[in-house]
N, C-alpha and C positions, 0 to 999 in steps of 0.2 A: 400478787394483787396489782401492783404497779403494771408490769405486761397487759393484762385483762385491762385495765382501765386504758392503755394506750389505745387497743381496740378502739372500745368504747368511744375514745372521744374520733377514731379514725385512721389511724395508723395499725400499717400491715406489720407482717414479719423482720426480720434483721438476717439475712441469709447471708452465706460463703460464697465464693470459689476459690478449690482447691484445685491445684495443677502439679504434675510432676517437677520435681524440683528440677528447673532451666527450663521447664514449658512454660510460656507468658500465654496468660487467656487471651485470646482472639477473639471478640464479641462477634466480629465483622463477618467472621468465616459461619456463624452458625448463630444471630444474634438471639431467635426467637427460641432455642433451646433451655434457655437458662430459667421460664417457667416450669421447667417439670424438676421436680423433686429427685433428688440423686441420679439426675441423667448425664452419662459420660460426652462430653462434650471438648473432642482434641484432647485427649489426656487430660482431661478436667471432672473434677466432681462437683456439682450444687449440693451444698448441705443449708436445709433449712432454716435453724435456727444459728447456724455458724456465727454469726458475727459474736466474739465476747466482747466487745466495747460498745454494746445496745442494751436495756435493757428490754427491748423487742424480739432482741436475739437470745444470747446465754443469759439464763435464769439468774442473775444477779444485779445489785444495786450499782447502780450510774445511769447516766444519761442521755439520753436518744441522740442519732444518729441528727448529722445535721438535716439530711431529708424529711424528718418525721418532725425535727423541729420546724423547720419552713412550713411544714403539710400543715403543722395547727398553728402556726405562724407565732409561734414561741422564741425567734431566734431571727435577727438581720442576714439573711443571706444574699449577696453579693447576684442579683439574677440574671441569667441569660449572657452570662460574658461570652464576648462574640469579636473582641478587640485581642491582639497582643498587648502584653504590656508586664506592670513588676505587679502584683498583686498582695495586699496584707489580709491575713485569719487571725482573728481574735481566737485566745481559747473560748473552747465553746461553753465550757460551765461559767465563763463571768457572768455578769447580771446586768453589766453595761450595755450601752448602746453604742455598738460595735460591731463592725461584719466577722460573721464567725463563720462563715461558709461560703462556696464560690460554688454557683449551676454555670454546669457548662453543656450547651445540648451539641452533639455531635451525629455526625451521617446524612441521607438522605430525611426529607418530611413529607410527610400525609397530612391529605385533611380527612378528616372524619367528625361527621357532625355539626361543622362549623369550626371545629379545632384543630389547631397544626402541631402534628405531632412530630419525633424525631426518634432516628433507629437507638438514640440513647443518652440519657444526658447523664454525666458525672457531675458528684457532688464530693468536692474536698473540703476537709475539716482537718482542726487540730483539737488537740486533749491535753490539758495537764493533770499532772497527780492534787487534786484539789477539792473540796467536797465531796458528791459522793462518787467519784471517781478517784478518792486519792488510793493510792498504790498504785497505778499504772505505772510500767514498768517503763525506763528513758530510751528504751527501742520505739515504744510509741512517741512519746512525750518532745519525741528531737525527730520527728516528721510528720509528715501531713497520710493523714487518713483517706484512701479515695473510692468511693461507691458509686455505683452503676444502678439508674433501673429502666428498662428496655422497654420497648416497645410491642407488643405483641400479634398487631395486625386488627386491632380494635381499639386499645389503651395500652395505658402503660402499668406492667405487671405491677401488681399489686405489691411485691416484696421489693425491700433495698437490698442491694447485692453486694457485699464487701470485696472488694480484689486483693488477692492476697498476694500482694507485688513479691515479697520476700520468702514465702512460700519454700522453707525447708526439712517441716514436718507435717505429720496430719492433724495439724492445727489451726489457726488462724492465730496465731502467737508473737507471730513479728510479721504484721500486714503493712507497715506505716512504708512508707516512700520517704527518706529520711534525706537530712542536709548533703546537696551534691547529687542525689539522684533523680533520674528524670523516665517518667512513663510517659510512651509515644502511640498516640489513639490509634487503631488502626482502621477505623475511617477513614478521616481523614489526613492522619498526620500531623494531629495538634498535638504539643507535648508539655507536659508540667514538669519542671524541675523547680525544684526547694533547694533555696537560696543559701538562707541563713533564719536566726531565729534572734529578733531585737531583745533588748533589756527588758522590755512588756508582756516576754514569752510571748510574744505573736512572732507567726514564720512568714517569710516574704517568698511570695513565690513565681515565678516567671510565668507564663502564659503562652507559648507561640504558634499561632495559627501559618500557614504553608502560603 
């Protein structure tokens, strides 16, 4: 019921990318791929409903994706970061008024419409075991979560796309980007590494534009 009503109010899917373990998705190399449903892409699989930390995604209780929270504007997300610098994520189930998510738009832009689009903006999030998200397991809970949704040559596809940075089964099981590790865009060669993670369970996380 919760899925159906996300619809409803406007919110798409929670999809994967799955990649051969030590294959990193390359959005750059084939960006507009990742709308078709189980299309191999560089030793990559899209799986639809893949993301399990949605409930847009796997059929279970917790709560949406920072994307989908921004999209109904349920949630402070951090927009259009376009600067280097240290950066703080709220977890995303508090209730406060706190940035619980960072847009970062990356690559070339179009206009279309009057609107200026981008080959892809990443939205990072954290999650703690807490509400109805608690049992999330400390693979998540000790890194930041990072989703992609592209552009397709008109909009931007309708689904959020989860990278499944750590990617060593056919799962989406240990996707988080955890303390010390850094994912490097390959647009343009911006890169997010996660810091540390304060006494507030918030993660601090670096930002560096080229």
């Amino acid at each position: 019921i919760t899925h159906e009503l996300g619809h409803t109010y406007g919110a798409g899917h929670s999809s994967a990318i799955y990649c051969d373990p030590g294959i990193p998705y390359n959005p750059s190399q084939d960006p507009f791929s990742i709308v078709y449903e189980n299309d191999a892409i560089n030793d990559c699989i899209r799986a639809e409903y893949g993301n399990n930390y949605d409930v847009m995604g796997h059929p279970r209780l917790g709560h949406m994706s920072a994307r989908w929270k921004d999209t109904l504007s349920w949630a402070s997300v951090e927009e259009n970061v376009e600067n280097s610098g240290v950066y703080t994520i709220a977890p995303l189930e508090l209730q406060q008024n706190a940035i619980k998510g960072l847009k970062i738009p990356a690559g070339k832009t179009y206009s279309q419409g009057g609107n200026t689009f981008y080959d892809a903006i990443y939205y990072l999030e954290h999650r703690e075991s807490m509400g109805f998200d608690k049992g999330l397991y400390e693979n998540i809970t000790n890194g930041v979560i990072v989703s992609i949704k592209s552009f397709d040559g008109t909009d931007y596809y309708w689904n959020d796309t989860l990278l499944n940075i750590n990617r060593t089964t056919g799962n989406s099981g240990n996707p988080a980007l955890r303390i010390g590790q850094r994912y490097v865009d390959p647009f343009e060669g911006i890169f997010f590494e996660v810091l540390n993670k304060s006494a507030t369970k918030s993660m601090n996380v670096s930002i560096r534009f080229p």
